[in-house]
Backbone of each chain as ProteinMPNN parsed JSONL, in Angstrom:
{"seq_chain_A": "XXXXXXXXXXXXXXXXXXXXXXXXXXXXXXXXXXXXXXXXXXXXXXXXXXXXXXXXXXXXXXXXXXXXXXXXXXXXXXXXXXXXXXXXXXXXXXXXXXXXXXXXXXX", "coords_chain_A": {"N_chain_A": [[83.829, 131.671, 120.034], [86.706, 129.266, 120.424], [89.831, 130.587, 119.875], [92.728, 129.306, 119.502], [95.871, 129.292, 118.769], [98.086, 126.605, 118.16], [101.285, 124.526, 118.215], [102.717, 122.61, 115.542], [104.889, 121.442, 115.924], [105.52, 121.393, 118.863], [106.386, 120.314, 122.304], [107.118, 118.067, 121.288], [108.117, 114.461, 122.323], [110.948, 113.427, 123.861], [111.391, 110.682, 124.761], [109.715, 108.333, 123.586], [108.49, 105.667, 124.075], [105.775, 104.35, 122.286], [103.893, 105.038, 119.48], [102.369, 108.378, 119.405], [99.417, 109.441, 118.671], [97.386, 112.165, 117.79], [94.01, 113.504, 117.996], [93.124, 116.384, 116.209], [91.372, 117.364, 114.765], [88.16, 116.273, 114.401], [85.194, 115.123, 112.469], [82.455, 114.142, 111.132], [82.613, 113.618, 108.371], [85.796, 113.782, 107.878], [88.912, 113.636, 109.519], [91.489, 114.846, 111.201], [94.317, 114.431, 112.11], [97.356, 114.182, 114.456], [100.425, 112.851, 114.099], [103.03, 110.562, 115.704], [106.509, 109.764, 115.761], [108.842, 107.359, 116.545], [111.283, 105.983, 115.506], [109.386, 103.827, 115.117], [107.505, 101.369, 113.602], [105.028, 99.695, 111.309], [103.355, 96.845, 112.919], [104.635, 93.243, 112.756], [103.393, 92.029, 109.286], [101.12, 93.274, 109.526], [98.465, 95.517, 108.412], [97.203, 98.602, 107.358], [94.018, 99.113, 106.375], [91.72, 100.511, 105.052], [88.691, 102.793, 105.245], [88.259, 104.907, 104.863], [90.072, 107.864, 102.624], [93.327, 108.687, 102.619], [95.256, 111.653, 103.187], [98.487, 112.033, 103.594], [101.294, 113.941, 105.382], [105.039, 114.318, 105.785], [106.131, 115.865, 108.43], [108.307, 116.059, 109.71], [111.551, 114.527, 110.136], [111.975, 110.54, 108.804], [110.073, 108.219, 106.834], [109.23, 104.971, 105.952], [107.059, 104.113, 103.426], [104.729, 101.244, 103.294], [103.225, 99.882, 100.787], [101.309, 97.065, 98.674], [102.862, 96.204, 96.404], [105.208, 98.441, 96.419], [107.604, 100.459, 98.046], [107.92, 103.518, 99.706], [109.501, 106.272, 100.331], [109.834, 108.979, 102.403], [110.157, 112.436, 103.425], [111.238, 115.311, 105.245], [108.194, 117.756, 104.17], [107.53, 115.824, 102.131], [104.5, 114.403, 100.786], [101.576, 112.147, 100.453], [98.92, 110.854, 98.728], [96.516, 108.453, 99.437], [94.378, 106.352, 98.52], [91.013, 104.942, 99.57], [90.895, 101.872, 100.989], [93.92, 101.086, 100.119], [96.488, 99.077, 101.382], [98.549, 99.304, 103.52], [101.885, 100.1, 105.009], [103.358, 100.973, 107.929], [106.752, 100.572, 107.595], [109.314, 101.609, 108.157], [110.385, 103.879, 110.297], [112.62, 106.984, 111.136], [115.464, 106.346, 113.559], [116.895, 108.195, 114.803], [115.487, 110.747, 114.839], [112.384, 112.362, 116.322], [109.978, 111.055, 114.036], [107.44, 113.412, 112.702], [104.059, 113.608, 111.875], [101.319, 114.548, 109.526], [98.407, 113.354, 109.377], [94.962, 113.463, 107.027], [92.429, 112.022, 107.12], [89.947, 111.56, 105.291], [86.004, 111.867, 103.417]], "CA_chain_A": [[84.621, 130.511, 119.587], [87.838, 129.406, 120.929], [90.738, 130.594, 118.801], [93.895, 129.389, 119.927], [96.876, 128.722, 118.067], [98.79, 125.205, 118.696], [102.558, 124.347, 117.119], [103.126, 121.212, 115.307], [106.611, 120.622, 116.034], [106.005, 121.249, 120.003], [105.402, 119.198, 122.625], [107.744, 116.361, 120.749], [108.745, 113.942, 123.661], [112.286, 112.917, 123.938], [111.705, 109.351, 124.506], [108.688, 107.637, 122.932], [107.507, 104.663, 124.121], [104.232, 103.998, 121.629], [103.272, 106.067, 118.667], [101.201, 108.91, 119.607], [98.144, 109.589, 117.726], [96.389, 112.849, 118.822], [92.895, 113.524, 117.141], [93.101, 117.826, 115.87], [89.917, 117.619, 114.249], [87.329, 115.144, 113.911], [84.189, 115.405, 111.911], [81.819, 113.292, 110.12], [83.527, 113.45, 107.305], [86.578, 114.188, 107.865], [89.544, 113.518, 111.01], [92.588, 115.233, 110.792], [95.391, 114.09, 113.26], [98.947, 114.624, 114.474], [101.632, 111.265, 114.951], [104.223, 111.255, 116.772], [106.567, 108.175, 115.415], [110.462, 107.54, 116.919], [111.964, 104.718, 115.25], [108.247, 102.715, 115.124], [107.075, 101.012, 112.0], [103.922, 98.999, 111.92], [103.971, 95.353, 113.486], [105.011, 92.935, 111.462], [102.241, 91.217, 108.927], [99.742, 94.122, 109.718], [98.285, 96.559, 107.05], [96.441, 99.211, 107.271], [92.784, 98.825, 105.108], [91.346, 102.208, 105.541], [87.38, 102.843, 104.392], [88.413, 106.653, 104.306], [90.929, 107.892, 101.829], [94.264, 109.287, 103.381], [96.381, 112.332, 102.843], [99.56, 112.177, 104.839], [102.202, 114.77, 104.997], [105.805, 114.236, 107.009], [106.785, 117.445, 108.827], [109.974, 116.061, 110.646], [111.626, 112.962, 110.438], [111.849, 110.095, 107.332], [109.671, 107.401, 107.01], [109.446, 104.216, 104.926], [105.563, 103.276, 103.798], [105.015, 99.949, 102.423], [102.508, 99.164, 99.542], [101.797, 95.447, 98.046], [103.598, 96.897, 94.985], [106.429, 99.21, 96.208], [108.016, 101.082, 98.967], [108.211, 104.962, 99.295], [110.147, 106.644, 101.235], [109.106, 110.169, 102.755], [111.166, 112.808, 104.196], [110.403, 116.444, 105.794], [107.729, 118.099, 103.407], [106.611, 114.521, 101.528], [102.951, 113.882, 101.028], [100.812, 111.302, 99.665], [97.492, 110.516, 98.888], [96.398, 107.101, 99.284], [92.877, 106.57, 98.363], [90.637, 103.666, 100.554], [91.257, 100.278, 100.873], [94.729, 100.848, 99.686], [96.614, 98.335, 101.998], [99.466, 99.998, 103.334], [101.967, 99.44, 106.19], [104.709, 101.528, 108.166], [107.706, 99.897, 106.773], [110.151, 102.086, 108.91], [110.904, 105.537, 110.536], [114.283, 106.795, 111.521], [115.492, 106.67, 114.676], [117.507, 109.143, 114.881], [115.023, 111.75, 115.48], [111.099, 111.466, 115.93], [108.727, 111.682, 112.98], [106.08, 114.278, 112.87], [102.956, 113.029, 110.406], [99.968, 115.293, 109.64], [97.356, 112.531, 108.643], [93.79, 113.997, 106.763], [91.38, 111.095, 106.536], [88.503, 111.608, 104.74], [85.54, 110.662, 102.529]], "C_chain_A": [[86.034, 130.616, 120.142], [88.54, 129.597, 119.697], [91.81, 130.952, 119.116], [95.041, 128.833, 118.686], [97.649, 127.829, 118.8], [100.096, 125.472, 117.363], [102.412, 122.996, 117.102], [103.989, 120.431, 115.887], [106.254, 121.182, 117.745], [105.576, 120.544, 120.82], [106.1, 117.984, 122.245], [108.261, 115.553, 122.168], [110.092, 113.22, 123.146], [112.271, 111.198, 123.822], [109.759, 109.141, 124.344], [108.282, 106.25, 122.759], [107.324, 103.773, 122.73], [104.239, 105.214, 120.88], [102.245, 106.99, 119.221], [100.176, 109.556, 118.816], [97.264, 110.892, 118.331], [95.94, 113.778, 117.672], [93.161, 115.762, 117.46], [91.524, 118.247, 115.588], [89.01, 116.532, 114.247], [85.95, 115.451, 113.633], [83.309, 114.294, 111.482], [82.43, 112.606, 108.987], [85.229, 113.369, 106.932], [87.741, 114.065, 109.379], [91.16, 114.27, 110.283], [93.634, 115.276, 112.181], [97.215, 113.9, 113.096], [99.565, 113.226, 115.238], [102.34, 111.446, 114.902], [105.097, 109.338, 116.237], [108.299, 108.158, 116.255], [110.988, 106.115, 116.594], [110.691, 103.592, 115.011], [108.052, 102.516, 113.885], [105.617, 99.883, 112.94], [104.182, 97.104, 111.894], [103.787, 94.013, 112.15], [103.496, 91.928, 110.568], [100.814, 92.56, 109.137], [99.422, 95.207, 108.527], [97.255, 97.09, 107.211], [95.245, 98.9, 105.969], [91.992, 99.592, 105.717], [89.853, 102.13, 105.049], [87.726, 104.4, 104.282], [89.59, 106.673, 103.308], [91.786, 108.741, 103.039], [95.353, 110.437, 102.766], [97.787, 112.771, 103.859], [100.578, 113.31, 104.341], [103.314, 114.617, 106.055], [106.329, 115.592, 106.788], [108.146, 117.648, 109.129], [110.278, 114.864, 110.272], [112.066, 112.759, 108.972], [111.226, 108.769, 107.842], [109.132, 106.74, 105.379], [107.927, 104.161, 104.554], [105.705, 102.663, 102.779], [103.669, 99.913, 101.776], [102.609, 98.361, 99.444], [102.819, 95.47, 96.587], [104.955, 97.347, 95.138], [106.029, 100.181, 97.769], [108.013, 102.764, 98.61], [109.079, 105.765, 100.61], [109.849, 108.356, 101.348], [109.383, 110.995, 103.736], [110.275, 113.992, 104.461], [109.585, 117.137, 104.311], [106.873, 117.076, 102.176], [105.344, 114.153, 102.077], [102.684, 113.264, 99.864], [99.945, 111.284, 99.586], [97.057, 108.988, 98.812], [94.535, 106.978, 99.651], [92.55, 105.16, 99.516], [90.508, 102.641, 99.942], [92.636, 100.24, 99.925], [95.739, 100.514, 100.836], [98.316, 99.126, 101.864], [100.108, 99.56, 104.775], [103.404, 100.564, 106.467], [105.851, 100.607, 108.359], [109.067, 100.428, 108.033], [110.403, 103.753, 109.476], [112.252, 105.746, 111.154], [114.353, 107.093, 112.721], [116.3, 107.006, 115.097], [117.009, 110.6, 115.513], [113.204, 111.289, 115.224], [110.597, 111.68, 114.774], [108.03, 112.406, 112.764], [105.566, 113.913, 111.429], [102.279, 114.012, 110.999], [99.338, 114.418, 108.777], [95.596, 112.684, 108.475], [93.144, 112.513, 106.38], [90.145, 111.638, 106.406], [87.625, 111.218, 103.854], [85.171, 111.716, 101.811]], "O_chain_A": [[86.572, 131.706, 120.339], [88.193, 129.068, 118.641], [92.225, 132.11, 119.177], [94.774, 127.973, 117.847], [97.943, 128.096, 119.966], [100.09, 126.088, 116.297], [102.119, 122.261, 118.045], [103.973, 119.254, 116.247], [107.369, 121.632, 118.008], [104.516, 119.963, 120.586], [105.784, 116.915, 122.767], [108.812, 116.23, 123.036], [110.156, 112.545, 122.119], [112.947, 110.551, 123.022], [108.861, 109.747, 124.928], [107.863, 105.717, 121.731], [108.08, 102.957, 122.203], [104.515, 106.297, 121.395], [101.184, 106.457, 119.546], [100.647, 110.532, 118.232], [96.502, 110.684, 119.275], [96.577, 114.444, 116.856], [93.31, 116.306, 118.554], [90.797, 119.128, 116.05], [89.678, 115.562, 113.887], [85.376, 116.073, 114.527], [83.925, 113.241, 111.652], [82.664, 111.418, 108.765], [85.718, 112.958, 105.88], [87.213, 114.498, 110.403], [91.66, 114.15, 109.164], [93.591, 116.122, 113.075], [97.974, 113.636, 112.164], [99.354, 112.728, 116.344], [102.801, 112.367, 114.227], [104.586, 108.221, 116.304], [108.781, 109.273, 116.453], [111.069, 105.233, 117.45], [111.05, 102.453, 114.711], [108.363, 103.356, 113.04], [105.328, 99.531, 114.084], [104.875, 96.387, 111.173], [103.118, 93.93, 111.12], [102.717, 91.256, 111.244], [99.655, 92.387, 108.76], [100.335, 95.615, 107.809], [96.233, 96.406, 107.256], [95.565, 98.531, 104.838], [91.576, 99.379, 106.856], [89.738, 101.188, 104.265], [87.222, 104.975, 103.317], [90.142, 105.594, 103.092], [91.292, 109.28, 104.03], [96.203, 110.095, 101.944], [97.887, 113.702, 104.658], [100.707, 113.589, 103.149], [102.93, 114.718, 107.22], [106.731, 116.229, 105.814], [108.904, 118.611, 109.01], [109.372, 114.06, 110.051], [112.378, 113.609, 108.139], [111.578, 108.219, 108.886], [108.826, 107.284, 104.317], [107.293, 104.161, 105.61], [106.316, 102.932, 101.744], [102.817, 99.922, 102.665], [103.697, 97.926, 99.822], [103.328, 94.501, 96.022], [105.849, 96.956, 94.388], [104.979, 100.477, 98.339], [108.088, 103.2, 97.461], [108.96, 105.481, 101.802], [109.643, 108.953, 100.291], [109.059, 110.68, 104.881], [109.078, 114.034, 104.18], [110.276, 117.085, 103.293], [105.898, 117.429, 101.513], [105.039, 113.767, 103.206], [103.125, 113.469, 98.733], [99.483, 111.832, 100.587], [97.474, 108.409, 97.809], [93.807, 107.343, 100.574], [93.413, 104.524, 100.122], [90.153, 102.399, 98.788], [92.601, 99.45, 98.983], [96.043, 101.524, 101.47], [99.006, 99.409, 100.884], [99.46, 98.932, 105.612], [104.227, 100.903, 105.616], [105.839, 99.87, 109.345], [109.659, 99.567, 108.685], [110.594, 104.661, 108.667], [112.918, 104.823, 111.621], [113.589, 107.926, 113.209], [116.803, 106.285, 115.958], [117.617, 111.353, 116.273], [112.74, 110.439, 114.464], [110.847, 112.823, 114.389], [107.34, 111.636, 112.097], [106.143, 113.879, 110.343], [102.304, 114.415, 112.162], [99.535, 114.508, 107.566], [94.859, 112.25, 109.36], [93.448, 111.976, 105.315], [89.43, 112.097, 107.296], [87.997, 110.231, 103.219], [84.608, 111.558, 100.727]]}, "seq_chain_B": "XXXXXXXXXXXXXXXXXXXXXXXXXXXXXXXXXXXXXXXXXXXXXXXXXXXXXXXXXXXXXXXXXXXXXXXXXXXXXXXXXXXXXXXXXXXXXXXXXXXXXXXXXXX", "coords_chain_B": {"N_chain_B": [[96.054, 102.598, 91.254], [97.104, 106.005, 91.478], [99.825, 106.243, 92.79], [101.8, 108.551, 93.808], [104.722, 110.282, 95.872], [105.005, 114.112, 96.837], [106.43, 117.576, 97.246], [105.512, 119.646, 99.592], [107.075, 121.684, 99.78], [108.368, 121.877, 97.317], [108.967, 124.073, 94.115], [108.439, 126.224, 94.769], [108.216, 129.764, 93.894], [109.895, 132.213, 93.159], [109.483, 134.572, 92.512], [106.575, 136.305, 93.484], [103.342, 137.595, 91.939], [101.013, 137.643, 92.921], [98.669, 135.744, 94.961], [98.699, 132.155, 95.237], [96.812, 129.558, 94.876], [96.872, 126.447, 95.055], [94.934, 123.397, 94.654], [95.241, 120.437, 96.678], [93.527, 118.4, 97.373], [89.721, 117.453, 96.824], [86.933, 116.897, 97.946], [83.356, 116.097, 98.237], [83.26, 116.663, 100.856], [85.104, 117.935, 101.716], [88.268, 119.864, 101.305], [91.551, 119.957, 100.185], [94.339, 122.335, 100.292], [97.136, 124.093, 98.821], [99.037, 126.727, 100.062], [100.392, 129.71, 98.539], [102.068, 132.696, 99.738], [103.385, 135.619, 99.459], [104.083, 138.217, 100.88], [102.013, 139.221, 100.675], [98.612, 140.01, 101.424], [95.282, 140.129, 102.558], [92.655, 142.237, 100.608], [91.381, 145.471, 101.332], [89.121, 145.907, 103.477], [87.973, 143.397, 103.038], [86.595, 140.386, 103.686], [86.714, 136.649, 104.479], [84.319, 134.841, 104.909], [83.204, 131.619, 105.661], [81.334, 128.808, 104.844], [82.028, 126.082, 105.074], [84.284, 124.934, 107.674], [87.701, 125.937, 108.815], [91.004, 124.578, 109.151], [93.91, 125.217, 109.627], [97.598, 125.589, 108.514], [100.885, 126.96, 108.363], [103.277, 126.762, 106.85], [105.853, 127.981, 106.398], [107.344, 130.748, 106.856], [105.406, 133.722, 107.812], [102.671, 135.071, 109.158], [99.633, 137.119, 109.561], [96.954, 136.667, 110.979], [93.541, 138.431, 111.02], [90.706, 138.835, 113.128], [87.209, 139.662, 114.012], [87.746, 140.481, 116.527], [90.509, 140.328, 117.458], [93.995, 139.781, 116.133], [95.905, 137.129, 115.254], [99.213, 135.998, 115.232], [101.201, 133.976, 112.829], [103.565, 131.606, 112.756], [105.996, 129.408, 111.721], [105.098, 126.05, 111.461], [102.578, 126.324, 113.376], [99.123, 126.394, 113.999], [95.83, 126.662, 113.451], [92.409, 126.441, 114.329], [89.418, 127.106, 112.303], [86.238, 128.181, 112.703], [83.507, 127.603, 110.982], [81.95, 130.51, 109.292], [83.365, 132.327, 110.646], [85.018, 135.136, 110.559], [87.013, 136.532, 109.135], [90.416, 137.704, 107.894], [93.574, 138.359, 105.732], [96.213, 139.709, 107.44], [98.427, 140.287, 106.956], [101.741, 139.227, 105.416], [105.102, 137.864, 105.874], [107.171, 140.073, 104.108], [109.734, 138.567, 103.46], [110.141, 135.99, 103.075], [108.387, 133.636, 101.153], [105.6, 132.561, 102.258], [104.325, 130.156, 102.969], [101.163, 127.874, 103.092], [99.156, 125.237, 104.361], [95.585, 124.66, 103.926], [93.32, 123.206, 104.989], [89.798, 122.838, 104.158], [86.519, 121.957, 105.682], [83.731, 119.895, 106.101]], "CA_chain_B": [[96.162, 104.111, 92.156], [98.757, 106.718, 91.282], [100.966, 106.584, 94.433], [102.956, 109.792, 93.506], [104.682, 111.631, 96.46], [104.975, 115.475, 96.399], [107.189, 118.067, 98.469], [105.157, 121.063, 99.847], [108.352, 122.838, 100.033], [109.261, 122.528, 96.514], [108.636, 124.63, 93.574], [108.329, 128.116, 95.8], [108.262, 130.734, 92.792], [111.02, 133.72, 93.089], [108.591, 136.062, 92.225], [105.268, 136.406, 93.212], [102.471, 138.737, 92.11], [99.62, 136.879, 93.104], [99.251, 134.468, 95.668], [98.835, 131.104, 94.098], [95.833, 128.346, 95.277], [96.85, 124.985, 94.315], [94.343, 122.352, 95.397], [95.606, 119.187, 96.4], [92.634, 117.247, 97.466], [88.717, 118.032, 96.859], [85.737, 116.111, 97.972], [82.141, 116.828, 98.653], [83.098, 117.74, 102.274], [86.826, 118.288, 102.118], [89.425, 120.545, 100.139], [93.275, 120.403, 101.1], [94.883, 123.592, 99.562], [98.501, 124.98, 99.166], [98.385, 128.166, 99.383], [101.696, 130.493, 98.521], [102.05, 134.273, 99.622], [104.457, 136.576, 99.849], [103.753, 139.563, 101.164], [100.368, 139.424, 100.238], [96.813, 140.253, 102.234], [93.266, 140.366, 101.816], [92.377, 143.902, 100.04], [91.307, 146.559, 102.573], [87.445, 145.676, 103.552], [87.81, 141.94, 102.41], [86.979, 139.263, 104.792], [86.449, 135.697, 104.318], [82.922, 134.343, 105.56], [82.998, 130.275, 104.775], [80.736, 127.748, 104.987], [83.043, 125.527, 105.678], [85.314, 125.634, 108.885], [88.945, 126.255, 108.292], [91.862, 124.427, 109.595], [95.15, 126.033, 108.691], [98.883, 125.265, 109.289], [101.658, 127.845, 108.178], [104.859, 125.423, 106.593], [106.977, 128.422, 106.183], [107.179, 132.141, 106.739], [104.724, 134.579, 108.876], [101.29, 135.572, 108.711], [98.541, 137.562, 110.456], [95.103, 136.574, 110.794], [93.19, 139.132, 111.607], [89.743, 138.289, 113.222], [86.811, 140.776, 114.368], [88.374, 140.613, 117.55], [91.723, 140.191, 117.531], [95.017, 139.572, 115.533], [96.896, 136.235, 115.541], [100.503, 135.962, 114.488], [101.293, 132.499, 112.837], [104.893, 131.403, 112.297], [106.536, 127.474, 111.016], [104.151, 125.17, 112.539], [101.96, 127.305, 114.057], [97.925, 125.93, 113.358], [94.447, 127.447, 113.958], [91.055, 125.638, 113.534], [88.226, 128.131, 111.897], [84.566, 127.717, 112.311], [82.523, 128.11, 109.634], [81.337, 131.986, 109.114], [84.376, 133.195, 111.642], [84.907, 136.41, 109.518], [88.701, 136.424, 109.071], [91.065, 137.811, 106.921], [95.26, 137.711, 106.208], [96.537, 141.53, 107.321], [100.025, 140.591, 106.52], [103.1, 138.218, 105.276], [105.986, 138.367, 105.651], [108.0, 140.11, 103.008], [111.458, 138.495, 103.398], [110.164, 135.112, 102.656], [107.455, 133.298, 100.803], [104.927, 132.065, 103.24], [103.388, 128.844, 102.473], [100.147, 127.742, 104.418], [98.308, 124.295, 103.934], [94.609, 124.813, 104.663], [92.27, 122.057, 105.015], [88.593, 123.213, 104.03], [85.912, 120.888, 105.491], [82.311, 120.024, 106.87]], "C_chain_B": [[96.94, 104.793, 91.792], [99.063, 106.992, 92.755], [102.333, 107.385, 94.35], [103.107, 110.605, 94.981], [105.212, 112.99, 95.833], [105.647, 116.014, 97.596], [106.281, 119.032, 98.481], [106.248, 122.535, 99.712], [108.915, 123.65, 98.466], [108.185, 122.753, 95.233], [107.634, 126.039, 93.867], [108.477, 128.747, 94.417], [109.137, 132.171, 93.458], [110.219, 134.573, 93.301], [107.149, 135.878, 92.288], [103.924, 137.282, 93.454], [101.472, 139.054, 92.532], [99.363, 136.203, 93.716], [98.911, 133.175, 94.993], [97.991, 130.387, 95.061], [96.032, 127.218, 94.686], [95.838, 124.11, 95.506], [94.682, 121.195, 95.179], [94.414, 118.175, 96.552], [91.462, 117.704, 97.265], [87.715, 117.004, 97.534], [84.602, 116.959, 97.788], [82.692, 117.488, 99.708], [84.711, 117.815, 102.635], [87.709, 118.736, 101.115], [90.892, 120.754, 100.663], [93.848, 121.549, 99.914], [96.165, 123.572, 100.416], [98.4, 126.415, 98.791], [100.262, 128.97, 99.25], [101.567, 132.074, 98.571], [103.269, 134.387, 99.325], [104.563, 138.061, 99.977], [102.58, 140.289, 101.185], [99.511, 139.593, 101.388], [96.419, 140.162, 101.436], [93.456, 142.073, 101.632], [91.759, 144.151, 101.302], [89.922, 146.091, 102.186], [87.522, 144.398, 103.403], [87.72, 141.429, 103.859], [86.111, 138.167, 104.208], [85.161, 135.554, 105.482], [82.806, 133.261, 104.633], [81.853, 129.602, 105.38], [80.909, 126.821, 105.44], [83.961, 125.941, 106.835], [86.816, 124.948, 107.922], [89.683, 125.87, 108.928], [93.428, 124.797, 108.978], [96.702, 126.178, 109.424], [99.569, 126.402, 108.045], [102.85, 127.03, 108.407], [105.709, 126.155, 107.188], [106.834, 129.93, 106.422], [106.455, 132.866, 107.845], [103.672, 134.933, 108.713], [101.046, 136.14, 109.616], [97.496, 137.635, 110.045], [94.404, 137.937, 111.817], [91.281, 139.042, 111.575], [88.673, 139.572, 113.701], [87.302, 141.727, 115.622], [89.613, 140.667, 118.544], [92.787, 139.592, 116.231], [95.831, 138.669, 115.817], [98.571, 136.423, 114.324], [100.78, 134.02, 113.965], [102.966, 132.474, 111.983], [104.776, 130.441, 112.019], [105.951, 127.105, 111.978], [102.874, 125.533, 113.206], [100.229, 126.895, 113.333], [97.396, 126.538, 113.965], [93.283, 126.594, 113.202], [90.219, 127.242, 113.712], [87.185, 127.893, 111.654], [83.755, 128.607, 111.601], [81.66, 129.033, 110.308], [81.8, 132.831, 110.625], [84.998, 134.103, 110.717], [86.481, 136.787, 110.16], [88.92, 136.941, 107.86], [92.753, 138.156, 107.095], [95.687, 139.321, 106.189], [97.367, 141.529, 106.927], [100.486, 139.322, 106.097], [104.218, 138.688, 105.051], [106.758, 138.675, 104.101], [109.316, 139.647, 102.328], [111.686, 137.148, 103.185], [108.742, 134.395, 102.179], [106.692, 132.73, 101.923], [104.215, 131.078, 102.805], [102.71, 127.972, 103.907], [99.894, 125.916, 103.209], [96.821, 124.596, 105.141], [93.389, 123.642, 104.345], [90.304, 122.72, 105.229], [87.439, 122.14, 104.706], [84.547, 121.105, 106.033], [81.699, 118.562, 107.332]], "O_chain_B": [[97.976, 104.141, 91.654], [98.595, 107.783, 93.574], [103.478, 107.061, 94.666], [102.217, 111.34, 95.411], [105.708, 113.093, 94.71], [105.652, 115.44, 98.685], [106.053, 119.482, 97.358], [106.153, 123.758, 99.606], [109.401, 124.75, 98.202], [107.114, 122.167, 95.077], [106.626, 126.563, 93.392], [109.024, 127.944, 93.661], [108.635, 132.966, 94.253], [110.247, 135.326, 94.274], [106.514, 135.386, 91.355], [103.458, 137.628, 94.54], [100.949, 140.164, 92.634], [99.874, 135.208, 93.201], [98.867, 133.377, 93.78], [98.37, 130.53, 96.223], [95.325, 126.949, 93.715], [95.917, 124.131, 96.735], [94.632, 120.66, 94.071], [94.391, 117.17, 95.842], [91.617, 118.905, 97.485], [88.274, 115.912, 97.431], [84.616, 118.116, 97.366], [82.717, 118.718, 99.712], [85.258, 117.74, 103.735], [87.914, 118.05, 100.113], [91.244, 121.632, 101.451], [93.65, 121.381, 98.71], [96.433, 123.329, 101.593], [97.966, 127.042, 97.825], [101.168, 128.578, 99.984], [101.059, 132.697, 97.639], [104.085, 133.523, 99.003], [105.087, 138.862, 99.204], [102.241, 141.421, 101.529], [99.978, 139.157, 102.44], [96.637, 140.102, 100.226], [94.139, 142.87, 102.275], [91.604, 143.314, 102.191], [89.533, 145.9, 101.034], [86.507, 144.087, 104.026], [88.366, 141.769, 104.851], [85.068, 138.406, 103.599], [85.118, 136.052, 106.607], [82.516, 133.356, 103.441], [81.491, 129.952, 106.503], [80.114, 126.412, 106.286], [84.356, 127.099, 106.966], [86.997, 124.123, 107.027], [89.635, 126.583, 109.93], [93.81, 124.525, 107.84], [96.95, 126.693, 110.515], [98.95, 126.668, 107.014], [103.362, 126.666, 109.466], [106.364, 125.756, 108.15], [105.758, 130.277, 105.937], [106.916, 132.621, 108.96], [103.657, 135.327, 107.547], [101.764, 136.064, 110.613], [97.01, 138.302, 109.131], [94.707, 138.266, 112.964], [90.601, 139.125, 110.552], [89.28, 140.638, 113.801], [87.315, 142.948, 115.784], [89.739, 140.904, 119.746], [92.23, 138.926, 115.359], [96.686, 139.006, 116.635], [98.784, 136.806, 113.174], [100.552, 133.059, 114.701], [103.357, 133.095, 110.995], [103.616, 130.045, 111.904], [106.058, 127.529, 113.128], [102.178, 124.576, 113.546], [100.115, 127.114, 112.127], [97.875, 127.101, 114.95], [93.201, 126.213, 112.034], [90.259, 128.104, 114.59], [86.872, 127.417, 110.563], [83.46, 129.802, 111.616], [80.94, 128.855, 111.29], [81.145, 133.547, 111.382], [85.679, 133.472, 109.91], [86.869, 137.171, 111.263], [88.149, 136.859, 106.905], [93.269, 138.236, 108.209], [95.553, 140.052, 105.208], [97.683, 142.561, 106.336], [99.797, 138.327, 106.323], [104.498, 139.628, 104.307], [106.908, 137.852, 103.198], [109.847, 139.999, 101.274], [112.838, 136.727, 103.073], [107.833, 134.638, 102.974], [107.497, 132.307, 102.753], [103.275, 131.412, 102.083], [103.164, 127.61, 104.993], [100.223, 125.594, 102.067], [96.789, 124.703, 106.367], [92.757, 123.533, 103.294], [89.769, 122.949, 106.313], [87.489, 121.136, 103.996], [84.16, 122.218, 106.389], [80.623, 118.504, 107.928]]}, "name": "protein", "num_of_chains": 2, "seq": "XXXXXXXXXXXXXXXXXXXXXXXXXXXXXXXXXXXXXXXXXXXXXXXXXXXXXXXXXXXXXXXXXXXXXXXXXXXXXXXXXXXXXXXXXXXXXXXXXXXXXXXXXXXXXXXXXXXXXXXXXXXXXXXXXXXXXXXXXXXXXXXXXXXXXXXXXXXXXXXXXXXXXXXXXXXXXXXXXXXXXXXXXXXXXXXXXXXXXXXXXXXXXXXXXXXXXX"}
């Protein structure tokens, strides 16, 4: 078996385009992936509606996420759980420096 | 839904005799765990043999996995994916600061 060790935080790119999304794990059950955010939020009117449940965690960064209910805001070390079909939307990230998300979807 | 966030970072314990397993998420085929050392290993002879494969990030501190075949070092950020019944166990942490892992159990 391969058994390499990878860093979260490296690898960040200076300028950022497009969100990058890059798949760590992916299973059946289970995907566990690393985003890359710099000032992006999600476009306007759009909302995530997930069939998996989501556990996000921000590593770097601060980012806004929007609910039909209420805003949260989510700095280095903030995690959530947001079960499925809970309609959710990136509201804002700072752009100041990039974001780092660790996002566990699963069922 | 309860849409409570949580810091990984906070409520580190001063003192600890034991390492501490909090589980944040469970399913059938998925368990997110915080795990907290400090200074801690596996007892002499111990090794983990899962069922589950093991993905495992290191928030804070230092570890060493130690595998049949070799010894990884894992610092802040620092991840390793583990396939189920890779016969591992933790030789060390550092003593000079709590080490806090998040390990994602799954199948």
């Amino acid at each position: 078996m391969k058994l390499d060790k990878n860093n979260v935080f490296a690898n960040l790119p200076s300028v950022l385009p497009d969100e990058i999304f890059q798949t760590l794990v992916h299973t059946q059950h289970v995907k566990i992936e690393r985003i890359m955010s710099y000032g992006h939020g999600s476009e306007a009117g759009f909302w995530y509606d997930q069939d998996q449940a989501e556990w996000v965690l921000v590593l770097q960064g601060q980012a806004q996420l929007e609910f039909e209910d209420k805003v949260i805001t989510l700095a280095a070390g903030d995690y959530l759980n947001i079960a499925a079909h809970i309609k959710h939307r990136i509201k804002w990230t700072t752009p100041s420096e990039p974001t780092l998300w660790l996002a566990i979807f699963y069922s």
